[in-house]
GUKE-21483 format. One record per residue (C-alpha): residue number from 0; z, y, x. Coordinates in nm, 4 decimals, decimal comma, m for minus. Each point is the difference from the previous one (the first is absolute). Layout:
resi|z|y|x
NUM|Z|Y|X .
...
//
This chain:
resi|z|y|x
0|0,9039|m1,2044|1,5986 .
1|0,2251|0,2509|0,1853 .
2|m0,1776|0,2490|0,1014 .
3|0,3038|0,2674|m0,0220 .
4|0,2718|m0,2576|0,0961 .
5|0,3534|0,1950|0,0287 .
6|m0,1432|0,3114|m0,1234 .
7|0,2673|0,2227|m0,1728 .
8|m0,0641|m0,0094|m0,3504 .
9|0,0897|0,3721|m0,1941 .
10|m0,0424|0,0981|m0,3311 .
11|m0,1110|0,3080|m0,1542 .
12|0,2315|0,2603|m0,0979 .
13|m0,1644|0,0953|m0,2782 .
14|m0,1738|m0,3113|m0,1860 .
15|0,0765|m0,3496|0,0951 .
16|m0,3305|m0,0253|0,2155 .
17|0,1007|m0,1965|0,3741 .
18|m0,1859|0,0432|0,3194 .
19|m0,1087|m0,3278|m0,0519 .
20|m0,2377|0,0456|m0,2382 .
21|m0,3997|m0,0826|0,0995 .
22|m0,2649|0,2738|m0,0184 .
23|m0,3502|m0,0812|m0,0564 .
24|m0,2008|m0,1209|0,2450 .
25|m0,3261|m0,0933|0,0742 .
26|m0,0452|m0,3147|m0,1744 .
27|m0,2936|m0,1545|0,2131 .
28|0,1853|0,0408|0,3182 .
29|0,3362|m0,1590|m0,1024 .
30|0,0077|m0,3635|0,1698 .
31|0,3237|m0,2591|0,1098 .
32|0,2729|0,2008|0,1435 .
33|m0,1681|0,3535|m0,0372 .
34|0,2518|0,2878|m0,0217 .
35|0,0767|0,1728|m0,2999 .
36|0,0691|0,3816|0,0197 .
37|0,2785|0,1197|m0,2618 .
38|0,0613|0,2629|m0,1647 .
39|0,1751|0,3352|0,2125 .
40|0,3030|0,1923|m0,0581 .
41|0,1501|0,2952|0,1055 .
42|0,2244|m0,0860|0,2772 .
43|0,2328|0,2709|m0,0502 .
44|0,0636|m0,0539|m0,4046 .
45|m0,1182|m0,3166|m0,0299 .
46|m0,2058|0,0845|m0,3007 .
47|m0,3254|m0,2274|m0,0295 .
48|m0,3557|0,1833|0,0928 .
49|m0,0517|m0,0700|m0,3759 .
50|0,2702|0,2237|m0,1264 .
51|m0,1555|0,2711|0,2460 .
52|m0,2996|m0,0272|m0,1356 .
53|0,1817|0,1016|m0,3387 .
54|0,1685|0,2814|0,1512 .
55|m0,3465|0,1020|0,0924 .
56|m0,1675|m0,0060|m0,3500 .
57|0,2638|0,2253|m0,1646 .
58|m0,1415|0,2783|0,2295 .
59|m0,3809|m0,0874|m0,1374 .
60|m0,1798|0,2409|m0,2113 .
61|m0,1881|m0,2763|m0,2529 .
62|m0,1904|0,2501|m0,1393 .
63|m0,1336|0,0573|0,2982 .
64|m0,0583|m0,3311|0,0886 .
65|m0,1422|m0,0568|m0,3086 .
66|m0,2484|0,3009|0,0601 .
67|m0,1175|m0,2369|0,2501 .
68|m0,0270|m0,2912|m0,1772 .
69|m0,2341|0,1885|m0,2388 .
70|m0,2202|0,1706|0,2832 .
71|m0,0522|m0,3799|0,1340 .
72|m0,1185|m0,1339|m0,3465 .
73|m0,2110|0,2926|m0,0163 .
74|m0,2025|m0,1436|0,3078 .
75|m0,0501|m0,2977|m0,1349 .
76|m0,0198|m0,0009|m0,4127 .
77|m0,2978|m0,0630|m0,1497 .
78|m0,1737|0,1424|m0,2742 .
79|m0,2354|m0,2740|m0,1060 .
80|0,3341|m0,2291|m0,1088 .
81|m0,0756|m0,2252|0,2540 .
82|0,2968|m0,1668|0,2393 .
83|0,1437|0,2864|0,2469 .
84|0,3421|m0,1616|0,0650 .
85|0,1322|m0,3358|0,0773 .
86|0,3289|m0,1241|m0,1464 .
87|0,1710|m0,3241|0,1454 .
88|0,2783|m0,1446|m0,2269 .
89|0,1093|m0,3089|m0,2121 .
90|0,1147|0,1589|m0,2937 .
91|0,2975|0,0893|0,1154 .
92|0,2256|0,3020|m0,0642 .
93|m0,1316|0,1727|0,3150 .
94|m0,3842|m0,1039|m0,0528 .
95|m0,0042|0,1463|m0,3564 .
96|0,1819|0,3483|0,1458 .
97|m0,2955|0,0317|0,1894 .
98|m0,2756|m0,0911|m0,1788 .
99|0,0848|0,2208|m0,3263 .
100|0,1371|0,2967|0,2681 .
101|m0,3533|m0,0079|0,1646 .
102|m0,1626|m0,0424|m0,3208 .
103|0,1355|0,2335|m0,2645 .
104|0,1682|0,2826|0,1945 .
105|m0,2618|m0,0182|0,2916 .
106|m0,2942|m0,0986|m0,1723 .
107|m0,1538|m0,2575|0,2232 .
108|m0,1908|m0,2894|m0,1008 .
109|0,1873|m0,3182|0,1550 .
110|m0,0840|m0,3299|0,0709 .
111|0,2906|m0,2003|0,0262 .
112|0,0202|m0,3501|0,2203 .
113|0,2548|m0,2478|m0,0053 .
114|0,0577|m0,2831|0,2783 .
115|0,1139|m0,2841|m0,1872 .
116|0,3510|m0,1303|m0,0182 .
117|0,1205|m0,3865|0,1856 .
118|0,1111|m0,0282|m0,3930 .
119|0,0173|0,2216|m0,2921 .
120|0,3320|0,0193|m0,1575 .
121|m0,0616|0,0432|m0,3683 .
122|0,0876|0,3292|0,0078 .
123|m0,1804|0,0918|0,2518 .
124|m0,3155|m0,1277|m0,1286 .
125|0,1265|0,1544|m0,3399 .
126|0,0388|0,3386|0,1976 .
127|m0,3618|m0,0224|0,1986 .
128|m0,1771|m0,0213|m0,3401 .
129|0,2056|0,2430|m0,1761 .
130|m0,0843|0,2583|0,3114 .
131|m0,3698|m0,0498|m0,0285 .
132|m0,0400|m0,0189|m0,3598 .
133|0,1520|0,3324|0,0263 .
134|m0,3261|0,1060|0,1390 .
135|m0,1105|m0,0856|0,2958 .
136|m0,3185|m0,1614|0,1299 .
137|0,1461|m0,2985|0,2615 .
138|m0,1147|m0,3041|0,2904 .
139|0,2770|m0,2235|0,0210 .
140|m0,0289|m0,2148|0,2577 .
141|0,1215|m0,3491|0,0603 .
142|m0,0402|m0,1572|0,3521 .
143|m0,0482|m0,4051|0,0616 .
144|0,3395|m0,1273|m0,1071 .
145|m0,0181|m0,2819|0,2200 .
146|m0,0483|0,2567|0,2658 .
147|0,2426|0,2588|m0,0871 .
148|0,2701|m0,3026|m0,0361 .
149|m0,1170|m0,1099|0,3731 .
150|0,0759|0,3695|0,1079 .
151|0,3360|0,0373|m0,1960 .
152|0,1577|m0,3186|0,1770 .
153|m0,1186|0,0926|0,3323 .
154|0,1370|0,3406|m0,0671 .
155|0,3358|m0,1735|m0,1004 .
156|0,0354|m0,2257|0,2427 .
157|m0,1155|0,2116|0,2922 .
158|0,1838|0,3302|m0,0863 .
159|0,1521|m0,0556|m0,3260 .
160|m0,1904|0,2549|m0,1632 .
161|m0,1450|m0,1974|m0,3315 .
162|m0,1585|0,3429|m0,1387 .
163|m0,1952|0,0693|0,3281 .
164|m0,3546|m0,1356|m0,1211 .
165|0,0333|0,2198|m0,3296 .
166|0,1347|0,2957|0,1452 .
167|m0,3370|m0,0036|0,2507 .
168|m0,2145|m0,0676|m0,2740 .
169|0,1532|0,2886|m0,1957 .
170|m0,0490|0,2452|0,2556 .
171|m0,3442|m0,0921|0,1190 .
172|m0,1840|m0,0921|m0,3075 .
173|0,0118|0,3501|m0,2068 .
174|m0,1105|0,1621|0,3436 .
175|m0,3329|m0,2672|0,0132 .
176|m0,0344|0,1064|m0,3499 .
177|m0,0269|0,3373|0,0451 .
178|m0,2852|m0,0438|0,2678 .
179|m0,1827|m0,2273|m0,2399 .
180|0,0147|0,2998|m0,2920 .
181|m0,0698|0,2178|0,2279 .
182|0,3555|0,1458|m0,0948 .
183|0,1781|0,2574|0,2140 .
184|0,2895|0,0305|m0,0998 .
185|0,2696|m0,2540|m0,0297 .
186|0,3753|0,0793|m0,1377 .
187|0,3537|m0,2156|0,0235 .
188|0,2818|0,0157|m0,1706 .
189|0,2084|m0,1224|0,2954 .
190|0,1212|0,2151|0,2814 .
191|0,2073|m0,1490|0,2676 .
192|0,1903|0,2823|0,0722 .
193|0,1747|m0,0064|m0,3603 .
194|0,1576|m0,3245|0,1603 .
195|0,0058|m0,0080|0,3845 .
196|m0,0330|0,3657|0,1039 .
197|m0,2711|0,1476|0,2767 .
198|m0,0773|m0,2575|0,2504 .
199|m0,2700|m0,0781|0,2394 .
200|m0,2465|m0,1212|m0,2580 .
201|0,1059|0,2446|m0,3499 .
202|0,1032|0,3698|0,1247 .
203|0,0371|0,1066|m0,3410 .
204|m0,3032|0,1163|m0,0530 .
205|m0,2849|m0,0606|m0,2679 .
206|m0,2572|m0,2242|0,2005 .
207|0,1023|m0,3943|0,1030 .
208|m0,0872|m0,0761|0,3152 .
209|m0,2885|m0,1164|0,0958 .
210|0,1485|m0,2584|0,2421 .
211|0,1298|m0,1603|m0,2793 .
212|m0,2904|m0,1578|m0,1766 .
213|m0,2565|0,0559|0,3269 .
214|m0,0848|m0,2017|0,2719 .
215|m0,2728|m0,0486|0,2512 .
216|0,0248|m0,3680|0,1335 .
217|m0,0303|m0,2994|m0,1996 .
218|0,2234|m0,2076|0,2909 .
219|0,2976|0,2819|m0,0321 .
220|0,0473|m0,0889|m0,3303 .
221|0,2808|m0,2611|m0,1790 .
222|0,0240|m0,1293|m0,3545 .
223|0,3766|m0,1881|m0,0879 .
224|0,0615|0,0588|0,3800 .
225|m0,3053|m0,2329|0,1094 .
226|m0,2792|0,1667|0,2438 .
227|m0,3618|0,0164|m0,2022 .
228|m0,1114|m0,2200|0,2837 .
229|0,2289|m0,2773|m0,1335 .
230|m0,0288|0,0429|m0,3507 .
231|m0,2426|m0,3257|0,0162 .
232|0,2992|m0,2152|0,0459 .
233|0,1003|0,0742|m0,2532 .
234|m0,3515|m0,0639|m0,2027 .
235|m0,0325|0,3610|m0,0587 .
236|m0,3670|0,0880|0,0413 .
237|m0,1067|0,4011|0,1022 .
238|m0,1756|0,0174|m0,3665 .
239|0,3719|m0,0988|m0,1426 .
240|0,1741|0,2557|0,1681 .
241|m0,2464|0,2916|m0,0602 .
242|0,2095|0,0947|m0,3255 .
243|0,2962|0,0893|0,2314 .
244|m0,1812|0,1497|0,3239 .
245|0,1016|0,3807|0,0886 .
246|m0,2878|0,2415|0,0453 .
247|m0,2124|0,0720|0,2828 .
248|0,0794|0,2989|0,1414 .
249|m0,3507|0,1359|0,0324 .
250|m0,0622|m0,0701|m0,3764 .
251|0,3013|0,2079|m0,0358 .
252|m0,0670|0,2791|0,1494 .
253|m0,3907|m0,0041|m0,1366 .
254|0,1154|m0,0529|m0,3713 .
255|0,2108|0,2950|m0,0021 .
256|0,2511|m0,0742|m0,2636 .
257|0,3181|0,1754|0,0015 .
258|0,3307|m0,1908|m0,0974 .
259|0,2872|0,1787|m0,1424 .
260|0,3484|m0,0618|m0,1659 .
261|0,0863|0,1856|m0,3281 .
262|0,3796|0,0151|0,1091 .
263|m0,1155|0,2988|0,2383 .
264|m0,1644|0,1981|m0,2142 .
265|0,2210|m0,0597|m0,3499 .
266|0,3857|m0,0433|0,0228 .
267|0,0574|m0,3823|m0,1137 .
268|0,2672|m0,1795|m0,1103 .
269|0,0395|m0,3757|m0,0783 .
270|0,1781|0,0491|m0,3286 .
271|m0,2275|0,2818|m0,1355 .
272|m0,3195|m0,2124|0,1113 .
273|0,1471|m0,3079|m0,2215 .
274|0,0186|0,2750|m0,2806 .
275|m0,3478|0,1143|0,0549 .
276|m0,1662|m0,3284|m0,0155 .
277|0,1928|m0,1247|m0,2851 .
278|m0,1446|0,3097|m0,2142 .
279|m0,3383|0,0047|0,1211 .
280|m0,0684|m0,3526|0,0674 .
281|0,2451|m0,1815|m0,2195 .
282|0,1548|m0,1609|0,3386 .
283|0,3024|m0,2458|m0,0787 .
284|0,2268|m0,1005|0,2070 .
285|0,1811|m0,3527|0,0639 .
286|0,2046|m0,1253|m0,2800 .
287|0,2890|0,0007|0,2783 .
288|0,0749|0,0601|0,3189 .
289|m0,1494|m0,0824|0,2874 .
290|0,1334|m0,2885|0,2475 .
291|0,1537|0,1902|0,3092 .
292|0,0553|0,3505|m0,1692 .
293|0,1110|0,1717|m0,2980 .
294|m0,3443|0,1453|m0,1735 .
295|m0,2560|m0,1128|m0,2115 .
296|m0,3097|0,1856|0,0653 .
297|m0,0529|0,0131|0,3863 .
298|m0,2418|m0,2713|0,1892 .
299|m0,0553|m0,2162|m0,3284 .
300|m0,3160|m0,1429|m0,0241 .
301|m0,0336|m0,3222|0,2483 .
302|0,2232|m0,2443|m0,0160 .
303|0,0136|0,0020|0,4016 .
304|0,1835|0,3537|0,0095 .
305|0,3210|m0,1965|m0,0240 .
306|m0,0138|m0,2120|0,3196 .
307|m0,1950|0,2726|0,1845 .
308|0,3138|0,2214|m0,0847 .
309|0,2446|m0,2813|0,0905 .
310|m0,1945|m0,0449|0,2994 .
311|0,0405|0,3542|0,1067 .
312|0,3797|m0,0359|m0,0367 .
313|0,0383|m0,3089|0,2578 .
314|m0,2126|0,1862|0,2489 .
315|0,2075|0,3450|m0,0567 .
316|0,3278|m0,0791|m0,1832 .
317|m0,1381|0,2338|m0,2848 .
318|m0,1512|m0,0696|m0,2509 .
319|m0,1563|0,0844|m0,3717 .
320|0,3290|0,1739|m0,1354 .
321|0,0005|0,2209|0,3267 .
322|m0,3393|0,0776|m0,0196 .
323|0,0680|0,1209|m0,3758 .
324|0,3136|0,1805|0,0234 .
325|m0,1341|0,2211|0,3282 .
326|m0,2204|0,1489|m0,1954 .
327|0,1979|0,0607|m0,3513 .
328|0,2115|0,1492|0,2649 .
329|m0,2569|0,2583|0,1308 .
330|m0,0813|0,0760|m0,3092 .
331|0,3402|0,0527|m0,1292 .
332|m0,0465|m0,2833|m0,2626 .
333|0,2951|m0,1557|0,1461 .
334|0,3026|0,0832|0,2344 .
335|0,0455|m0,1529|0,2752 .
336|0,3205|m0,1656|m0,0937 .
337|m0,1919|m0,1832|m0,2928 .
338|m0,2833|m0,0948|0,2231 .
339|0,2655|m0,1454|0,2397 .
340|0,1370|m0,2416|m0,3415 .
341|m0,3415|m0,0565|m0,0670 .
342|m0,0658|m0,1185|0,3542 .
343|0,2947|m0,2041|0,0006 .
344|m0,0481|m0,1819|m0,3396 .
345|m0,4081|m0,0688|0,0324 .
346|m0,1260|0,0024|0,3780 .
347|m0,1304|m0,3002|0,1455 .
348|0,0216|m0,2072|m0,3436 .
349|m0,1711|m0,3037|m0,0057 .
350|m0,3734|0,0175|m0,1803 .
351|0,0701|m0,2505|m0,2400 .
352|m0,2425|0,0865|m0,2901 .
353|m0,3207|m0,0565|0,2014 .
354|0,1498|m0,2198|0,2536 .
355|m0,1898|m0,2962|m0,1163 .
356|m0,3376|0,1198|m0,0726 .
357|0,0644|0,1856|0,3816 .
358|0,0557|m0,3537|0,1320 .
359|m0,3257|m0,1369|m0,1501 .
360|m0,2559|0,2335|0,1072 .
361|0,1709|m0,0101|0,3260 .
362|m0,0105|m0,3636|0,0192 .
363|0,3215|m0,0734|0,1043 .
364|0,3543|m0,0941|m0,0764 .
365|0,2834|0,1846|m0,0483 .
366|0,1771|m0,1333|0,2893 .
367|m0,3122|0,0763|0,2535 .
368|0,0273|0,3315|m0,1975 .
369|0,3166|0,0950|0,1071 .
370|0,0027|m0,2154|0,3534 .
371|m0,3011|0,2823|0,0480 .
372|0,2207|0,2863|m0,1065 .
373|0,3210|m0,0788|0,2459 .
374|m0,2308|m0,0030|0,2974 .
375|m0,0601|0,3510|m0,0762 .
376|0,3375|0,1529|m0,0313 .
377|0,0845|0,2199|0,2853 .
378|0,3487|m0,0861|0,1808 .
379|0,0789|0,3422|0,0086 .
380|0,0276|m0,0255|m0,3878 .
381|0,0619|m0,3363|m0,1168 .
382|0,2644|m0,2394|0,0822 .
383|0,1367|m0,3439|m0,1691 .
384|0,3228|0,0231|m0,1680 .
385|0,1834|m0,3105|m0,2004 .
386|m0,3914|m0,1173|0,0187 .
387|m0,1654|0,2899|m0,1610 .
388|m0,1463|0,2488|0,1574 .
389|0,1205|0,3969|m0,0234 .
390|m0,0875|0,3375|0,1221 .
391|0,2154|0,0842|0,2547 .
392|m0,0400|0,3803|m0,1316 .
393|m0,0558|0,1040|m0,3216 .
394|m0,0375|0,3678|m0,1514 .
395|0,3249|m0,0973|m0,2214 .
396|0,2255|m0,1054|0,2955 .
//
């Protein structure tokens, strides 16, 4: 797939972020051979949008955002105890930021909703009870495995993007909730531009786009790179893929709900959300490092993380470690001589602790598994040497 063949590959000055690196698209229109936008950088300093973005929120008055924060929660709370704020999260460090934030400093009554992992690690699963016994009312929802496995391979082998049918289900489902309970409010813990910068689709600000998770033709829309027309071939009926189906745009717009990212309004941090959730909702993180990077706490509770994260890698010759270090470096966790090492010594590492149980659900061997991956690896970054293959540029070199 080279869809930026003999594009100039530059690194940021500041982290160890590359211009190579995907931002989010919309996941029902991504089929064979669509383009990817990446991130942008500043063409004069070469310092990633992301690092902008930083330079930005050093000049934010918090208290005023938070001000803000408060007079939105105000429109919505409820007196009665009844649900007045929707929480989406797994249990993770992030999820449990939000959900005690929202409850005990903002006083809202949440209902949180969780879109079922491919396959609990046993941490994560350890992690998802501790965050709701911590006390919070929860649907957890678990779509047809045999469905979600059809989805996952398609997405594989079509765009080599295994976490595709999750990630739609986890942006979609807490939004269908929220209509259902009548709910009006509906906060992440994830903003985009704490990673990619302001692009087309995140400019920064508080609400996600509505293009993201709307849509207002059935035949526009693809699942694992497959048309919803075709989806039969595949012996996937319209009643199995209603789990993963976007919203209808005039439902949207009658239901009202507004969709917000805590990262605007409160100034986060990876290391101090890890903190956070480890005193208020006992969250624990891996025994030891993860496979591709250097930390233990980050993207831990499905066993498919790893490939999805190797995956990402082939496509953009960056991978889990980068994705890590960038933001220790924004946040002046790290420097960005370490994050270089750390780059260096963990990047692009094979998944090895969940390869197997990867290659089962996926129904395939290891050797289709990584026959898949070299058709994806752009010329521009990959080439064969002594039989391996190697970036041709690396943050390190």
């Amino acid at each position: 797939m080279n869809t930026l063949v003999n594009e100039k590959v530059i690194f940021c000055a500041k982290c160890v972020e590359s211009n190579q690196r995907y931002v989010s698209s919309i996941a029902f229109k991504d089929k064979k051979d669509s383009y990817k936008s990446r991130t942008g950088f500043d063409k004069e300093t070469n310092i990633c949008w992301a690092c902008k973005y930083f330079e930005k929120k050093k000049k934010i008055n918090w208290k005023d955002r938070e001000k803000e924060l408060e007079e939105i929660c105000a429109k919505y709370r409820k007196n009665d105890g009844t649900y007045d704020i929707l929480i989406p999260g797994s249990g993770g460090k992030d999820s449990s930021w939000v959900a005690h934030t929202m409850k005990s400093k903002f006083n809202m009554h949440p209902l949180s909703v969780t879109w079922s992992p491919h396959m609990y690690t046993d941490i994560g699963l350890k992690n998802f009870f501790n965050w709701i016994n911590s006390g919070f009312d929860n649907y957890l929802f678990t779509p047809n495995p045999k469905v979600h496995k059809k989805l996952t391979r398609l997405a594989f082998e079509n765009l080599l993007h295994p976490f595709q049918p999750f990630s739609m289900g986890q942006m979609y489902f807490p939004i269908k909730m929220a209509i259902k309970n009548n709910i009006k409010l509906i906060i992440f813990g994830d903003a985009q531009a704490e990673n990619s910068g302001d692009d087309d689709l995140f400019k920064g600000g508080a609400q996600i786009n509505t293009q993201i998770y709307s849509y207002n033709k059935k035949e526009d829309l693809f699942f694992g790179g497959v048309n919803y027309k075709e989806l039969k071939k595949y012996d996937i009926s319209e009643f199995d893929i209603d789990p993963y189906m976007p919203i209808k745009d005039d439902i949207i717009q009658k239901s009202k709900v507004e969709i917000l990212v805590l990262p605007y309004y409160l100034n986060y941090n990876p290391q101090d959300s890890y903190y956070f959730a480890s005193e208020n909702s006992n969250f624990q993180p891996n025994p030891k490092r993860t496979d591709g990077t250097y930390s233990k706490y980050n993207s831990i509770d499905d066993k498919i993380d790893d490939i999805h994260f190797y995956t990402w890698f082939i496509k953009t010759g960056r991978g889990r470690a980068t994705y890590d270090a960038a933001l220790e470096v924004r946040n002046k966790i790290i420097d960005r001589d370490e994050a270089v090492a750390l780059v260096k010594k963990y990047d692009g590492e094979f998944p090895k602790t969940y390869i197997k149980d990867n290659l089962d659900y996926l129904g395939i061997t290891l050797e289709k598994f990584n026959e898949t991956i070299d058709k994806f690896r752009p010329q521009h970054l990959w080439e064969k040497k002594n039989g391996k293959w190697v970036l041709k540029q690396a943050v390190w070199k």
